[in-house]
Every structure is written in C-alpha cells, then in structure tokens.
N, C-alpha and C positions, 0 to 999 in steps of 0.2 A: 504494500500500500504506500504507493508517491505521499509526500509531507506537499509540493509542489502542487500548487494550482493546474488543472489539466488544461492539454492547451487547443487553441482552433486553427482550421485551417480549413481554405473553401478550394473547389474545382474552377481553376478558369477557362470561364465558358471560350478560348478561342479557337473553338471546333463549331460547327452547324450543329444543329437539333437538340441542342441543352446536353442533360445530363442523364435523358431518358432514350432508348429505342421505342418511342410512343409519337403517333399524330397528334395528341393532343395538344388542344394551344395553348403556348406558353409566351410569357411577356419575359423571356430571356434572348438576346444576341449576338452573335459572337463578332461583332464590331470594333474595331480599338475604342471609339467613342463609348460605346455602351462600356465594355470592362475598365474604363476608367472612371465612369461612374460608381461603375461597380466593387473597384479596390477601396476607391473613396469610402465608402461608405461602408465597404467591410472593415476599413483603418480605426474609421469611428465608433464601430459596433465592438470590436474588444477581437478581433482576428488577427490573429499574428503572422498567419503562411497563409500564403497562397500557390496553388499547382497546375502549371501551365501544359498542356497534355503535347504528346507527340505522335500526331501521325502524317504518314505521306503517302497513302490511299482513300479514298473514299470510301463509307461503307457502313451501315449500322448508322444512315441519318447522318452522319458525317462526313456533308459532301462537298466542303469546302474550309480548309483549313488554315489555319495562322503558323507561323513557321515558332515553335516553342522559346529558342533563348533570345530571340529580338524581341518577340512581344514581351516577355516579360521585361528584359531591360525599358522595352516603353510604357509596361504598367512600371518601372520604379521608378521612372521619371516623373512623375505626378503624383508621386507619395513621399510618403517622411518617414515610416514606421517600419510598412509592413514590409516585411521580408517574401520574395518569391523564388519558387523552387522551378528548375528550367529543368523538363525532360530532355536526356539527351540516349542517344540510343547507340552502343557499339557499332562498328561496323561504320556505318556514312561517318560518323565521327571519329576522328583519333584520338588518344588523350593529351597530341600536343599539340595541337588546335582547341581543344576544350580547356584546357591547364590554361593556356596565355587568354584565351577567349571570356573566361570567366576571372580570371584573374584583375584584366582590364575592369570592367563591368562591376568586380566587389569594389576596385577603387572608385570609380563614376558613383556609386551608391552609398557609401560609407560603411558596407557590410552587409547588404542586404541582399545577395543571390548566395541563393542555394543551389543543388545539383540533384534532380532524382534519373539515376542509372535503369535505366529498363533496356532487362535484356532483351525482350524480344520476344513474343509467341505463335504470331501471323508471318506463315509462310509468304504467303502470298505477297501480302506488303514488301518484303527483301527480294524476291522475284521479279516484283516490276519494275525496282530500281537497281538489278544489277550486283545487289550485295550476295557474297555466298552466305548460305546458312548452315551453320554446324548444329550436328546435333544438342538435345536439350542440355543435359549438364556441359558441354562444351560450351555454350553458350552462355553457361551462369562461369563457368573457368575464363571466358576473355575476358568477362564482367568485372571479376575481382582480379585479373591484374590490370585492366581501366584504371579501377579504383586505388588500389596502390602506385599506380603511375602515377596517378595525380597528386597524391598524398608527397610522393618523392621527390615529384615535380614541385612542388608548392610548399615544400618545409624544406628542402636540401639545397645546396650547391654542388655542383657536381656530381650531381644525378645519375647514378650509371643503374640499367634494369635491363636483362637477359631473360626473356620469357618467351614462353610460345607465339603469343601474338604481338608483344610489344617488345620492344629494346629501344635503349636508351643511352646514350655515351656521354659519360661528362658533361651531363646538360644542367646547364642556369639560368632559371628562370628569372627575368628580375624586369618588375618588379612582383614581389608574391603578395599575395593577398594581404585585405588589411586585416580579416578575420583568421585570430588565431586558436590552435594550429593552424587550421586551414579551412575549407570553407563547408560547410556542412554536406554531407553525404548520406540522399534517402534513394533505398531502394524498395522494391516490392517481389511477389510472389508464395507464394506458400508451400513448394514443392520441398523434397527434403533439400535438394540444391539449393535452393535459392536461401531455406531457413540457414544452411551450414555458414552460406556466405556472407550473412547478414551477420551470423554470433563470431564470424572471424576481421570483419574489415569495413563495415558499415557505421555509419551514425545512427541512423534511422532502419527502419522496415516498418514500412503498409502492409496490411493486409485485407483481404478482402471483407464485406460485411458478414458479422456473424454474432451467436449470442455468448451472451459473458460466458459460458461454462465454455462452448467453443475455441472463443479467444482465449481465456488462460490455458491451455492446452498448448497451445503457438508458444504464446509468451515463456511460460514454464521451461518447454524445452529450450527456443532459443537464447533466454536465460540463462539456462545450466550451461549449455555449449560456451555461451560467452563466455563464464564465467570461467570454464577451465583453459579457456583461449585467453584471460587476462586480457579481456575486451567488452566493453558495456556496449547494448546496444537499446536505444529507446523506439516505445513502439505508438504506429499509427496506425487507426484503424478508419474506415471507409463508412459511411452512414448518409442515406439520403432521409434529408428533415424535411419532416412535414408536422410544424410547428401551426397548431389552430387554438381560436378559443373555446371551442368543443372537442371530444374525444370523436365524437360521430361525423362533425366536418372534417377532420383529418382524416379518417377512416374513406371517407367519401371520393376524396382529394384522390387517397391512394389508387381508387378502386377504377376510376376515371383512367385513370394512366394507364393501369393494365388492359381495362376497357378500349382503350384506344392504340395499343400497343400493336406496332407495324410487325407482324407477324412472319412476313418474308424474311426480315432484316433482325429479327431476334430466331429463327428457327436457321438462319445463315450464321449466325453468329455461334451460336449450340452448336451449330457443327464442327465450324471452325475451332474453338475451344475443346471440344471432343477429340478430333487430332492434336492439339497441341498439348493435352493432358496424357494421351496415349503414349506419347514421345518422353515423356519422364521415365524415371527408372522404377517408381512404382505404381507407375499408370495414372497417376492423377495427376492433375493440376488444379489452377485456381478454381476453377468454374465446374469439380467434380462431382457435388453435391446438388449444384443448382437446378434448383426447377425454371420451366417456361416463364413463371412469374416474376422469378428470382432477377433472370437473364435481361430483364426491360431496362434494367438497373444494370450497366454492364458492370458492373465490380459490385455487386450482393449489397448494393446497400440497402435494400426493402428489409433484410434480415436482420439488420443491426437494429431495427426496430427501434427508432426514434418517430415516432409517429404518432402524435398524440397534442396533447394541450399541456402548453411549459412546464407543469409542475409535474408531471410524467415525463418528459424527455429530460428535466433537468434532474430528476432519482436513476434514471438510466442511463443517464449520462455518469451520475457517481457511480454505479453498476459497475462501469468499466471500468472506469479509473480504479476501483479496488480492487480490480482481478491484473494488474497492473498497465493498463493502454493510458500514453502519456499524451495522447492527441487524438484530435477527434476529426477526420477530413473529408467533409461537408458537403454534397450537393445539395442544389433547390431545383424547384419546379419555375417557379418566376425569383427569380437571382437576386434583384436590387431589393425590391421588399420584403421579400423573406429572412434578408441578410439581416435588415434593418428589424424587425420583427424581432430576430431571434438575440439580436445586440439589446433591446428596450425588454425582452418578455421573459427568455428563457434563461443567457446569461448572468445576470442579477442573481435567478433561483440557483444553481449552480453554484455560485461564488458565495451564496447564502450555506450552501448545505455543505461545502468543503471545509465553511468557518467551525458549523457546528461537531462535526465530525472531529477536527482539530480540535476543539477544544475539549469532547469527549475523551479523547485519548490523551489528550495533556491533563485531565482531571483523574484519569485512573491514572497515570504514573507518577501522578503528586504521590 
C-alpha cells in the first residue's frame, strides 16, 4: 500500500475515433487545436501525464493519425505542468535518434517528456512500412536493449553497447537531459516477456484494464522479479471513466457504446490480437481474456470498472491503489468535459479518502 497520493494520466486523443471502436457520437477530436484545449484543462483538473498513442496504419476507427513525439512536444508547448509521454516504437526508431530527439525536447520543456517503449503487436502495421518483424519475445529482447541504450546514452560518456540489435562506440551525448537520471521510461504488455522486462529495466508498466484481484497478480509478481533484479518498477493501469451523477446514467452511457460499437472493426481487431497472443511463448497476450465487449475499449478499460457516480469511482479508485497501481491512465467518451468533470467531482473524493486512510494507519501505529 503507496503512502503517495495515486496519480493520473489521460489518452491523447491524437488518433481518429476517440478512445472507443464505437459509432457513437462523441464530442472528442483528435485536432492539435482541440488536444490543446484538452491538456489545458487536464493541467487544471489535477493530471499529471498525458499519453500520446502511436500508430502508422489505419484501423479500429483510427483512420487518420498525429505522428506521437511532435504532437506531444506541441501539447508541451502550451502547458506548464503536465508532463507527456511520446510512444515510440522499435524498429522505425533507433535509440540514437530517440536518445538526442528527446533529449533536445526535455530541455525545450524543463523536464517534461517522457518515453512509453511499445514493442509492437500488429503485424500488419510493420509490413506496410517495411520494418522486419521478429518474433514475440525477440521483440520485447530489442525493447530492453532500446531501453538500456538510452539509459547509457543519456547518463554516460562514452557510451560503448555491443548487442544484438544495437551497438554503440564511444558515444557522447551532450547535451543529456535535464531530468535526472534520465528521462522516465513506461512501457506496457502483460505477456511473461514483457512483465520480465519491465521488473529488469523499466520505470513504468501499463497494463491492461482489469479488476483489483487481477491486477495485484501482475503487480505481485513483477514486484518480486524486481525486487530480486534490485530494480523498482511502478505500475499503471488502463480505465475508461465514465464518471455521472447517477449510477444508472453511467451505466446507460456505457451501454450506448457497446450499443453502437463498429463490429467489423472490433471483431478485426479480436483477431488481430488473437494472432499476436498466439505468438507469445504461453499463448497469451494482452487481449486473452477479452470479450466482444471488452474489445470496444481497445486496452480492457470497461473492466477496470470505473463506471459509476464519483463517490464509487473514487473507492475504486482506492481499490487499486491498495493492491499497489501507482497511476491511473484514463480514457473518456467526450474528452474536455469529462476531464473537467472528473478534476471538480471525483478527484477531490479520492484525495479525501487517501487523507483518511493515512491517517487511519498513522492512528494505529501511534
């Protein structure tokens, strides 16, 4: 159980179709103009990260996309606070183009880009642009030495790295970041690769939507691994909110989505996912439990069950946090006011029931 306030983080929308494979209408954008309203006002509302997606296919509603670590550098250019995490993906990227490219960028911000490493699930996507793809655990093995490239790149002088996919010769970066060590590092997946590489060389791990007994199960073990690796690794988990002043209008909210859910483009997606799970070394992946409903939500956030009227989303919100999830990363249905909503309605409740819980436990160890 964190002493540490839990923290937030929202999706930014700079993909097509929100944050649903659903027709339904949504007052969300993927615009520079609109996400800059929209940082704004997440800045205001008490959001600390923001996560800018990566893809370079259409597909799942996502049919027109923002290139991830420019837009984010232009969401921190019209913020002060919040911190943005730029998807960058092996393979199109090197680490020594990402190393000097983010390097630049923390200084322009005062420290405020992050880096989430995603290795890769969709064949398909690396096929149309020419990348090779290795198989699943080879794909999480180029990932963490990525990750230690940059690590070595961004804390050392003379840099020297002899890896399978990377090498390195007496390289110096300069100038290195202004965050120290160096600039934070979130990655995701759930697979046993992806959990090993997160408890040996990551900051962060996502994970998909799920309930508390679920997620501590994650946590737990990649805990223990950390632990024996002499390596801390904090966790984020995935939740799409739907934050009402009724439990029966959220419920309603939800029910519309699935209602409307573009069934070609989530029963393509189920598949897609179904091969990429198969490709692990014990046949699952993220997306191995999901149902049809689950799937609308492409990372399980209907499951993480925040869905209800603030004072329910903010006790399940503690939920997590005491099965140990250090972050909470956020989609909405309409983006700006829901953000706004959840900054005036549910946060407050949250930072209410953390006080009292602190001080229950600081009363018994009197």
């Amino acid at each position: 159980m964190s002493s540490h306030q839990i923290t937030f983080a929202y999706w930014v929308p700079n993909v097509s179709g929100g944050l649903v494979v659903s027709k339904v209408k949504q007052r969300t954008d993927w615009s520079y103009e609109y996400n800059v309203r929209l940082a704004q006002a997440a800045e205001k509302s008490g959001f600390e990260y923001a996560l800018t997606q990566i893809r370079f296919t259409a597909g799942y509603g996502a049919d027109n996309q923002h290139e991830s670590v420019s837009f984010s550098h232009g969401i921190l250019a019209k913020t002060e606070k919040l911190k943005v995490i730029a998807a960058i993906l092996p393979g199109p990227w090197k680490p020594a183009l990402a190393a000097k490219q983010l390097a630049t960028i923390d200084h322009l911000t005062n420290g405020r880009i992050a880096i989430n490493v995603v290795s890769g699930w969709f064949r398909g996507e690396f096929d149309a642009i020419g990348e090779t793809w290795p198989e699943h655990d080879e794909r999480y093995a180029r990932s963490e030495e990525f990750i230690r490239s940059l690590k070595g790149v961004w804390t050392q002088d003379n840099f020297t790295f002899d890896g399978k996919y990377y090498q390195f010769k007496d390289y110096t970066l300069r100038p290195k970041p202004v965050q120290k060590p160096h600039i934070e590092i979130f990655q995701g997946g759930s697979s046993r690769a992806a959990r090993d590489m997160a408890s040996r060389v990551s900051d962060w791990y996502f994970t998909n939507g799920n309930t508390p007994t679920e997620i501590k199960k994650q946590i737990d073990d990649i805990r223990e691994k950390a632990k024996a690796n002499h390596h801390h690794v904090k966790i984020g988990v995935n939740a799409f909110i739907i934050a009402r002043d009724t439990e029966e209008e959220a419920k309603a909210v939800l029910q519309d989505i699935i209602d409307h859910a573009d069934k070609d483009a989530v029963n393509a997606f189920h598949g897609a996912t179904r091969e990429a799970g198969a490709a692990s070394n014990e046949g699952e992946g993220n997306w191995a439990k999901s149902t049809f409903e689950d799937l609308v939500q492409y990372n399980d956030g209907f499951r993480t069950n925040l869905i209800g009227t603030p004072q329910q989303i903010a006790e399940r919100i503690l939920e997590l946090k005491n099965v140990g999830v250090d972050l909470i990363l956020s989609g909405f249905l309409h983006f700006i006011e829901e953000v706004e909503y959840f900054g005036e309605k549910v946060l407050p409740l949250v930072r209410q029931l953390e006080e009292e819980q602190k001080q229950i436990l600081q009363d018994k160890s009197a």
